[in-house]
N, C-alpha and C positions, 0 to 999 in steps of 0.2 A: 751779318757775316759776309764779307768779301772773299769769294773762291775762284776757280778759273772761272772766267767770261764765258768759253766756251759752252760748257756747262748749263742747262736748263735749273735752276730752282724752283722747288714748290713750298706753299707758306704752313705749315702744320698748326693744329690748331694751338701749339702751344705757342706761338707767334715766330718763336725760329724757321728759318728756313731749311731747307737740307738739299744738296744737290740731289739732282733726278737720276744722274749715273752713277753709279760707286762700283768699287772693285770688291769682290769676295774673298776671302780665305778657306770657305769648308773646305778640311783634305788637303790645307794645303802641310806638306811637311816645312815642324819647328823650326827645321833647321835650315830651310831653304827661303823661310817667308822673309827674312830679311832681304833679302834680296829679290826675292820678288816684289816685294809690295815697294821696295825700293823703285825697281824698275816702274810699279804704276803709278808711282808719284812723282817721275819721271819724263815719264808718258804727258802727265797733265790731270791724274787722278785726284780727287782730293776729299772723297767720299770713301772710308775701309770699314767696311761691315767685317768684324769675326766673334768670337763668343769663349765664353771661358772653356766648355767641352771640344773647343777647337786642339788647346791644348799651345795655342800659338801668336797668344796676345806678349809673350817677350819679347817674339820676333818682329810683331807689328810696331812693338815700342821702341824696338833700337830705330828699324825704320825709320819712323816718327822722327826720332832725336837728329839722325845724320842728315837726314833730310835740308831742314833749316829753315824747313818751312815756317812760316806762324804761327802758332796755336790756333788762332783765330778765323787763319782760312781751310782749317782742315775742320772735318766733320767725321768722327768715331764711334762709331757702333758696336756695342758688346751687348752678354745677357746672359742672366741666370738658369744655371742649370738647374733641372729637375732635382737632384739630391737640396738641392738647396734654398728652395722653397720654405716659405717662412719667414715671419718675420726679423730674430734677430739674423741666422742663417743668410738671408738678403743682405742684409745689413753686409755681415763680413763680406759675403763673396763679391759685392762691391766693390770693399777696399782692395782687397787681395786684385781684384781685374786691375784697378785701377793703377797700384805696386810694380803690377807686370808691365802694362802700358807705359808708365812712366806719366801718367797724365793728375793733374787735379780733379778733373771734371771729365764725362765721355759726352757727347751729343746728345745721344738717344741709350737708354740702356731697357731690353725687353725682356717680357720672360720668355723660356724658350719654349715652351710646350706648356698648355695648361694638365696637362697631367692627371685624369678625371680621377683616376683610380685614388690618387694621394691623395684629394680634396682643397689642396691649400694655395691654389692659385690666388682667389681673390685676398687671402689674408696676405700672400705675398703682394699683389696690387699694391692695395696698403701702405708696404713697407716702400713700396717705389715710389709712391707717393713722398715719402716721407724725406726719402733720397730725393728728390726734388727739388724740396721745400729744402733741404740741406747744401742745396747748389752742387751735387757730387754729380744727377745729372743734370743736362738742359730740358731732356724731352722724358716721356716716360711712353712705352708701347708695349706690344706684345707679337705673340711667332704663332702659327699652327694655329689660332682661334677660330671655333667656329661659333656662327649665329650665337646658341647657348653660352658659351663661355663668353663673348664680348657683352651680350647681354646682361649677363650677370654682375663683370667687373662695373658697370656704367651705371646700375641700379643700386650697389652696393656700395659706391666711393663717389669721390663729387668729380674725377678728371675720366674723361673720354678717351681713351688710348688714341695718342700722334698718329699710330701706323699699327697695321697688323700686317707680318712676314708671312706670309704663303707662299707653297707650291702654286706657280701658275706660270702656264706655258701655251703656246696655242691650242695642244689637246685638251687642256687640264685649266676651266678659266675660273672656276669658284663663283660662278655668276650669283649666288647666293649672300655668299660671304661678302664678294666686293659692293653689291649693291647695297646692303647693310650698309658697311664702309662709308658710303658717299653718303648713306640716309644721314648719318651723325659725326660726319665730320671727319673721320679714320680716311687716310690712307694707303693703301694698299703697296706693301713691296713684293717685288717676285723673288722668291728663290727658286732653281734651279729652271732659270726661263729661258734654256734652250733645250729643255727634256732632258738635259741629264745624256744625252747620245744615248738613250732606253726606246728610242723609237726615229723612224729615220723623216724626222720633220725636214730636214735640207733637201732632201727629197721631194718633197710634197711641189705639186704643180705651182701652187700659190708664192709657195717662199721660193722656190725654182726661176719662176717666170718675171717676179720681181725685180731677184738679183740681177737677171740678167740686162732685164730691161735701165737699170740702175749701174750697173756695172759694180754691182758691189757684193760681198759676199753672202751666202744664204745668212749664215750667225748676223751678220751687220745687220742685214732687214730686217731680221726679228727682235734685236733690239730696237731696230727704229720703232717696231711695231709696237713695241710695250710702251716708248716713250711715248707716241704719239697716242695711244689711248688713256696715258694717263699714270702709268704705274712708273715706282721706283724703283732702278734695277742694277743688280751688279753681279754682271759675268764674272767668273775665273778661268785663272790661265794660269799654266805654270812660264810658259812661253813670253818673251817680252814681244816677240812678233806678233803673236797672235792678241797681248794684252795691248797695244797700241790698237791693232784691225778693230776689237771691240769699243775702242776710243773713237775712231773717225769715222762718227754714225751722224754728224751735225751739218752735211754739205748735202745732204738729200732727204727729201721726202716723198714719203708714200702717196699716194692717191687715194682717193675716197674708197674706190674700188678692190684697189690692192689692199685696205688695210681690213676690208671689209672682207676678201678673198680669207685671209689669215684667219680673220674670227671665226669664220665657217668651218675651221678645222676642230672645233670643241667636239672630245666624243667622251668625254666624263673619262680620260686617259690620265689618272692619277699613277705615279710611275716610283714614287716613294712612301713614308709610312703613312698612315691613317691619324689624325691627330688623337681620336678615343683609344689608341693599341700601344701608343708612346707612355710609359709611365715610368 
């Protein structure tokens, strides 16, 4: 895969690569994401994480098309919703993403929620498997897994999920789940890894004193901070100003101490749903 240079890549175990940064979609409205996601692929984006309960993978796909870009250097992320768990259910809501997107193939396609209450995650697994083996996706992962449920899909089917999508932010670091992660090969993505504005991290002395020392903004260091320990991650913006500022995190780095300042701010500050309360 050839993407921007700029750009960190990390190797998945499925041998694809995937850029370290990507741009998000949750929330963003249908009707605007053309042109925003325009603007982040503008920007120099070439990583768009959205999902079919987004509601706004047509607007990713016009996107995609006016762009001009290459297939080849962009990396697309979607996943199945809970209603549609299961294996034919999978199956469709695939093609259906895929319809919307405009795309033959998505990079990585997860589930979004193992969903305890319903049961049918791993039988979905499964079916993503199968989507694989079908070339619909490249990578196969999963969103919200904890220990248990990763456990379970890895025991139960022969592939090791690419990546698993958590909440994780300097309050909220899954130290559980990401060490799992590494034990077997998963990589860890962050969603909402700047809290969500649900708590005032830019504030915090550590992300404060960073910026300043850096001259760069508080959001900026905390992405850097994700990159540089290791996670994949893609802020939103509806803002092209502010979706550029989240782009030029690649002219500085943190210090042992500052990055180290950052991790200390873990207080088990979980700021969205519970993955066992989602169903």
């Amino acid at each position: 895969m050839t993407t921007n240079p700029a750009i960190p890549t990390l190797t998945l175990n499925s041998g694809f690569t995937i850029p370290q940064l990507g741009f998000g979609v949750f929330k963003v409205d249908p009707e605007e994401t053309e042109r925003i996601v325009s603007d982040a692929l503008e920007v120099g984006y070439r990583h768009i994480d959205t999902a079919a309960i987004y509601g706004n993978e047509e607007g990713v796909g016009r996107a995609i098309a006016a762009s001009g870009i290459p297939r080849e250097q962009l990396f697309i992320t979607t996943k199945l919703w809970n209603d549609n768990q299961g294996t034919e259910s999978a199956h469709r809501a695939l093609d259906e993403s895929l319809g919307k997107l405009g795309l033959d193939y998505v990079d990585l396609y997860l589930i979004h929620w193992p969903t305890p209450a319903r049961d049918r995650y791993l039988e979905s697994w499964l079916a993503l498997e199968q989507l694989a083996a079908a070339g619909k996706t490249r990578s196969i992962g999963v969103s919200n897994f904890l220990v248990e449920h990763l456990t379970r899909v890895i025991e139960g089917s022969s592939t090791v999920p690419a990546v698993n999508q958590i909440e994780l932010h300097p309050a909220y670091q899954q130290r559980e789940v990401t060490g799992f992660g590494r034990e077997h090969g998963i990589l860890t993505e962050a969603w909402g890894p700047l809290g969500q504005g649900k708590y005032p991290l830019f504030e915090e002395d550590a992300v404060a004193s960073a910026a300043a020392a850096h001259g760069k903004s508080p959001a900026q260091v905390v992405i850097r901070w994700h990159l540089q320990i290791g996670n994949i991650v893609f802020p939103k913006s509806n803002s092209r100003e502010r979706i550029a500022e989240n782009f030029d995190v690649f002219d500085f780095e943190l210090s042992d101490a500052e990055v180290a300042a950052i991790t200390a701010l873990e207080r088990d500050g979980r700021v969205s749903a519970h993955p066992l309360e989602v169903n």
